[in-house]
Each structure stands twice: as C-alpha cells, then as structure tokens.
C-alpha positions as CSV (number, residue, x, y, z in Angstrom):
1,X,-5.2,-29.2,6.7
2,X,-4.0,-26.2,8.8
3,X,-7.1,-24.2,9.9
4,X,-7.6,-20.2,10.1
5,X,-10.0,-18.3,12.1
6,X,-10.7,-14.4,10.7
7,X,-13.0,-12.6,12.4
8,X,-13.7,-9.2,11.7
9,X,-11.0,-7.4,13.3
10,X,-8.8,-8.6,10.0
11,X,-10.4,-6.8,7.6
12,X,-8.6,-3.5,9.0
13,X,-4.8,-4.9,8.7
14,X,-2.5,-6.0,6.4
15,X,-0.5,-5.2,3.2
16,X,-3.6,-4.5,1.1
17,X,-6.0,-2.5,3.0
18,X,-7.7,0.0,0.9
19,X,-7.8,3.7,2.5
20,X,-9.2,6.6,1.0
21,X,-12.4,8.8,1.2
22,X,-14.6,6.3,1.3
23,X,-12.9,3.4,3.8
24,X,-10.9,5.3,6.9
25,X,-7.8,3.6,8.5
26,X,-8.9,1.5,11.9
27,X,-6.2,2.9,13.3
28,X,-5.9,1.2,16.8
29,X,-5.8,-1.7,14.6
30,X,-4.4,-1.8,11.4
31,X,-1.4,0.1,13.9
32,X,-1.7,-2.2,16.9
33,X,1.9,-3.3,17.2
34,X,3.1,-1.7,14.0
35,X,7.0,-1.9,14.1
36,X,8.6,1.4,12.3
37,X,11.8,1.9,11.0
38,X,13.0,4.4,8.4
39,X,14.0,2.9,4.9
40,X,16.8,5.2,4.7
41,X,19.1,5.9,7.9
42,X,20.1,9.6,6.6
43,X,16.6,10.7,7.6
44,X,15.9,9.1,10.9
45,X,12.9,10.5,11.4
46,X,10.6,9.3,7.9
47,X,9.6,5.8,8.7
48,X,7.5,3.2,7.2
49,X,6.6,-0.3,8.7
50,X,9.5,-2.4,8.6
51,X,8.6,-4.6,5.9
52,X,8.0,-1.8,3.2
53,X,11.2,0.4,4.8
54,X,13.4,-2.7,4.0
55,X,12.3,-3.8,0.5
56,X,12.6,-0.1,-0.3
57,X,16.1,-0.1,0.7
58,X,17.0,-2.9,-1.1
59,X,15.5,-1.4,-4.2
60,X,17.0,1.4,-3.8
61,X,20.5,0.0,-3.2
62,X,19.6,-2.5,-6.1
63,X,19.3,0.8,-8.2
64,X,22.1,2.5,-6.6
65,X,20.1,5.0,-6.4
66,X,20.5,7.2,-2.9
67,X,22.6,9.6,-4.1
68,X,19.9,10.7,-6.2
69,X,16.4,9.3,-4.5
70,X,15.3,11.1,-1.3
71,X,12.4,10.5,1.1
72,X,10.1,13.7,2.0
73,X,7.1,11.5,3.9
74,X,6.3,8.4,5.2
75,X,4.3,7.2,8.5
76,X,2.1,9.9,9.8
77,X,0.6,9.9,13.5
78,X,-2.9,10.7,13.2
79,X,-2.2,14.3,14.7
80,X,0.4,15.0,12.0
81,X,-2.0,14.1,9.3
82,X,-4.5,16.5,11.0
83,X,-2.0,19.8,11.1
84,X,-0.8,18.9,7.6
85,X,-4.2,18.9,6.0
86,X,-5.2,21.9,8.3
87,X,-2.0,23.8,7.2
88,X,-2.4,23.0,3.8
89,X,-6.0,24.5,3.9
90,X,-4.7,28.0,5.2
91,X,-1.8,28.1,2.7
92,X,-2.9,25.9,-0.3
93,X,-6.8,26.2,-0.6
94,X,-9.8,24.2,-0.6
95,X,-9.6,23.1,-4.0
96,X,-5.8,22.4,-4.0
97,X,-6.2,20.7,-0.5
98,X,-8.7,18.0,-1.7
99,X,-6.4,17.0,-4.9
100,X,-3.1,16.2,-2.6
101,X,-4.2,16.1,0.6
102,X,-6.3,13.3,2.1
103,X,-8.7,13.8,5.4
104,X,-7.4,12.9,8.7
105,X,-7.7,8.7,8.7
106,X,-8.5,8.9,5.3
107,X,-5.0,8.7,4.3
108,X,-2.4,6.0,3.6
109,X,0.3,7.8,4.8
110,X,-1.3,6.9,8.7
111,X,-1.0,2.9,7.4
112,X,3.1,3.1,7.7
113,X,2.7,1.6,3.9
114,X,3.0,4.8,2.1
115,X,6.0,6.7,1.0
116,X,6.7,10.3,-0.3
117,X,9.9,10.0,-2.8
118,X,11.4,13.0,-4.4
119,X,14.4,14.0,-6.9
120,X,17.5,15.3,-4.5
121,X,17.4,19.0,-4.9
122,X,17.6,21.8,-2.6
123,X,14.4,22.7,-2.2
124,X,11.5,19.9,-1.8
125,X,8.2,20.8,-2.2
126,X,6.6,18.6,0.7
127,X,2.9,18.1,-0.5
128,X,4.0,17.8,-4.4
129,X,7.7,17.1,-4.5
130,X,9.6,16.2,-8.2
131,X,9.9,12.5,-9.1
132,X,10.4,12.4,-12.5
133,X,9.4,10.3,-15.6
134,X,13.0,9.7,-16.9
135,X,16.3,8.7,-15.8
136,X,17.0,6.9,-12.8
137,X,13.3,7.7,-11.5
138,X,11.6,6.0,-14.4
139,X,14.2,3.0,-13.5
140,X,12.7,2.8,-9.7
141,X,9.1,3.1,-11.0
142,X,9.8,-0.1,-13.4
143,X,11.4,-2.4,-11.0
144,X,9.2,-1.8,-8.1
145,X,6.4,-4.4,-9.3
146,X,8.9,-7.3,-8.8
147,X,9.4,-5.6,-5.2
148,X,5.9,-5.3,-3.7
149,X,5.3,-1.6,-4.5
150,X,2.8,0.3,-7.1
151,X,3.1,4.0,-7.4
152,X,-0.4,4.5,-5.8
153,X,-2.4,7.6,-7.9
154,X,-1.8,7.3,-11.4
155,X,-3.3,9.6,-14.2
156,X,-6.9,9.1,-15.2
157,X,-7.5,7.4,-12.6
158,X,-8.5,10.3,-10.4
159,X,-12.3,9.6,-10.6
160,X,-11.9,6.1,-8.8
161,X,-9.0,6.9,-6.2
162,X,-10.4,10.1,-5.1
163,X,-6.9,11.7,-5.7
164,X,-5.4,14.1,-8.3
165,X,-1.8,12.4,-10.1
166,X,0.9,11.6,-7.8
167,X,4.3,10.9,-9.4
168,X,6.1,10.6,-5.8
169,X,3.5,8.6,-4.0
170,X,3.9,4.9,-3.8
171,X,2.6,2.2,-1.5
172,X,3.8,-1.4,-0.4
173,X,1.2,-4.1,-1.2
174,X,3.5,-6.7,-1.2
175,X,3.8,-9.5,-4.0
176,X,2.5,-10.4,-6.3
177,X,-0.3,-8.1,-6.0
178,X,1.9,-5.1,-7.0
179,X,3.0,-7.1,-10.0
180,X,-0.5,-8.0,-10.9
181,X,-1.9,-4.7,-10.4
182,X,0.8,-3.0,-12.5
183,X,0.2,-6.1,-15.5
184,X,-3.3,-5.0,-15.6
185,X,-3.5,-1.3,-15.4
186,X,-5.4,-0.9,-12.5
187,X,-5.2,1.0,-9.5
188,X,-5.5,-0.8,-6.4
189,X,-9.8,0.3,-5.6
190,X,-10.2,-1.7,-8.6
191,X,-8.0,-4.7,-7.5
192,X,-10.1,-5.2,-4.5
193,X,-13.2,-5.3,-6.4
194,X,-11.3,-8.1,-8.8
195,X,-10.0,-10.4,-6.1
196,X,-13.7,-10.7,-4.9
197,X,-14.6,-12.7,-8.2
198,X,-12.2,-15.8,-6.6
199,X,-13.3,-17.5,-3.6
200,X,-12.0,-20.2,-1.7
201,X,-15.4,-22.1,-2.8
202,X,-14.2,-21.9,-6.7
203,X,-10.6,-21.2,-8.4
204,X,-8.4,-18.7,-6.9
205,X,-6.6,-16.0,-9.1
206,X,-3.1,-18.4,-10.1
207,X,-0.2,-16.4,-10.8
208,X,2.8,-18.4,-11.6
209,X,6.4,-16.6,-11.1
210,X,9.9,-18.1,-10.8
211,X,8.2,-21.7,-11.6
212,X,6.2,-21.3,-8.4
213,X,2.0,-21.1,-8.1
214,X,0.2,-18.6,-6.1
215,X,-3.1,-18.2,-5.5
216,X,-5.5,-15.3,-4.4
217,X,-8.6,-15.8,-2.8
218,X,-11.1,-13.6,-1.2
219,X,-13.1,-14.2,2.2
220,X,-16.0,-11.9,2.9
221,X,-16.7,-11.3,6.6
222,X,-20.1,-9.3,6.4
223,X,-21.3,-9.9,9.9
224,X,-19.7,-8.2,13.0
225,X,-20.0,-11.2,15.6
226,X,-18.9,-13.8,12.2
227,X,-16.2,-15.7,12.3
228,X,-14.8,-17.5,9.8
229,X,-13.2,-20.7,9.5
230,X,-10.6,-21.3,6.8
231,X,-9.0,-24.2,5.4
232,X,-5.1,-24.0,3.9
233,X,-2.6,-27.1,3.0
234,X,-0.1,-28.3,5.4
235,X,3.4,-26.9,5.7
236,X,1.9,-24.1,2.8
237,X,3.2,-20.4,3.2
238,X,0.2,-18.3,3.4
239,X,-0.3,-14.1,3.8
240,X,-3.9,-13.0,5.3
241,X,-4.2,-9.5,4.9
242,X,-7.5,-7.3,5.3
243,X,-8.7,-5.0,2.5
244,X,-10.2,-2.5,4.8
245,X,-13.6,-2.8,3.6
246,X,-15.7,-6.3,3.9
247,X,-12.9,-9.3,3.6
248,X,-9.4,-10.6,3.7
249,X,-7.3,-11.7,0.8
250,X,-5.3,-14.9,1.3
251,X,-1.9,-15.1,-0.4
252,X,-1.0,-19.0,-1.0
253,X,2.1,-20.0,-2.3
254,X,2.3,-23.8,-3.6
255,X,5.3,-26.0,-4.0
C-alpha cells in the first residue's frame, strides 16, 4: 500500500477548494508555487493556473471557438481584488457591489481557478460581461463538464453561494467532480457537503467513465497539530485536493 500524510496545511489547496464569504483563500498557501499562464496567448496578461489555462484552451480550440470567445478576468493578486471591489463601490454601489463582487480573499478569482469569459464585442462590461445562453456559448457551457469546469453561480442558487447569477463566471474543479456536480444540479457548497457522506472507512462515491472506476473519498482534519495517515493501492493514480474548509477529497482512479 502507498501511504499519505495530510496535515492541515492541505485543506487550503487544490482543484476543489471552496471560497466564498464564508471560507477566505489561504493565500500564501493555496498560491505557494502556483504556476500561471494565460489560456489564451492574445491577452498575455489574463492568467489562470496552468492546469485550468490549458484545458480551457483545448476546449476552446475543440469548439473552434476564439474568434468568438474572449477572456475579460482571470487570476487576481490580492491587491487587484482589493481596488476592483473598492472601485466598484464608488461607481457601482453597495447593493450592486455585494451581488458581483466578492471581498478581498473571499474570492475565487485570487485561486488562479476562476475565469471571466465574455461574447467578442467592442465593448466588455468587466464586472458583468455578455456570455450568452445560445449559439456557440451554450455549446462551451455543455461540453465543459467532460473538461473539468462548472460555470460557478448559477440561478437560484444565490441563497447558498452568496452570489447573484453569473453567466460568464466559470471555475476549474477538475474531473469528474465538474461532471458530477453538473449531473446533479448542484453548485459546488453543496458538493462539499456531499463528498463528506463517503469516507475512506465505508464506500467511496464510484463514478465509472470510459469503462474506468473512480472513487471520491473525504478525510476530515479537524485538529491543527493532526496529521493524518492515509492508505491508497499500489501503482494507483490519485488527486488530493483541499476543500478549504475542514478536509481533503481524494480522487482514485482504478484499473
């Protein structure tokens, strides 16, 4: 058996680390060594961690799709995130401010994970930009389950994410968890809360996809000083990431 230490320090990285008003980014950890690259080489300067930037090209090459998809916003430096949302209050509002635009560490955008699309036009709104439910737009937002991405603040589910609709916002969690969470219907606060129900101790969550098992397990690290000792097969892939609140979530893929 290959063994895995977590301690607490993994809860605060990884593909599926839950930020919002409640849970703030760690960010000298879940951005320790973060590699960023920009997933589209026309705007050098809107980058997302490498992973995410390249699937996102791919998809959007697989769609031929750049002529028409644009990126407005991706990885945001703490400091940016802070003049955005102060901005935003002198122009915008209070009210319009907390519907679009999350506190300083409270938003995904400072995880490298999240990305702003829009429809090409000349003029981009940056905090709400057009993304469309129809044409070539509704194509992206179909196949991006198969590619690791959910489009992250849907409608009615303001009340649990803390965030009005977002048509153009849409976060890497990697797969199959995008594919799961778009299955169900659920945003990804409620996806957390669902992986805890499968333990290493008892049955894992089995997906089964291309004639290949996965399973999802949940390890809750509740004490600071706890570290905890993991078990996976030989020679198995595995993903460990952090949900950014009280545990990891191992990713198993079986022969």
């Amino acid at each position: 058996m290959k063994t895995i230490k977590l301690t607490r320090e993994h809860i605060y990285k990884g593909n599926l680390i839950l930020v919002n008003a409640n849970y703030p980014i760690v960010e000298n950890i879940a951005n320790k060594n973060i590699s960023l690259i920009p997933f589209d080489i026309r705007y050098p300067d809107i980058l997302m961690e490498y992973r995410a930037a390249t699937v996102l090209s791919h998809l959007v090459s697989d769609l031929n799709g750049s002529d028409d998809i644009v990126p407005v916003s991706g990885y945001r430096p703490l400091r940016e995130q802070e003049q955005i949302y102060t901005e935003s209050l002198r122009e915008n509002g209070e009210e319009f401010t907390k519907k679009y635009v999350a506190l300083p560490n409270h938003s995904e955008h400072q995880t490298g994970l999240a990305i702003d699309l829009a429809k090409r036009q000349d003029d981009i709104d940056f905090i709400c930009p057009e993304f469309p439910y129809h044409g070539i737009y509704n194509e992206f937002r179909k196949e991006i389950p198969r590619y690791g991405f959910i489009e992250r603040y849907q409608k009615e589910k303001e009340d649990i994410t803390g965030i009005s609709h977002e048509p153009w916002h849409f976060r890497y969690v990697g797969y199959p968890h995008s594919q799961i969470i778009y299955e169900m219907g659920i945003c990804l606060e409620e996806y957390i809360e669902e992986i805890k129900k499968y333990s290493l101790d008892s049955k894992g969550l089995v997906v089964e996809r291309d004639k290949q098992k996965i399973e999802i397990f949940y390890v809750p690290i509740l004490n600071s000083k706890e570290q905890m000792t993991v078990f996976l097969p030989d020679n198995s892939l595995y993903q460990i990431s952090g949900n950014n609140v009280d545990g990891c979530i191992i990713t198993l893929w079986r022969e």
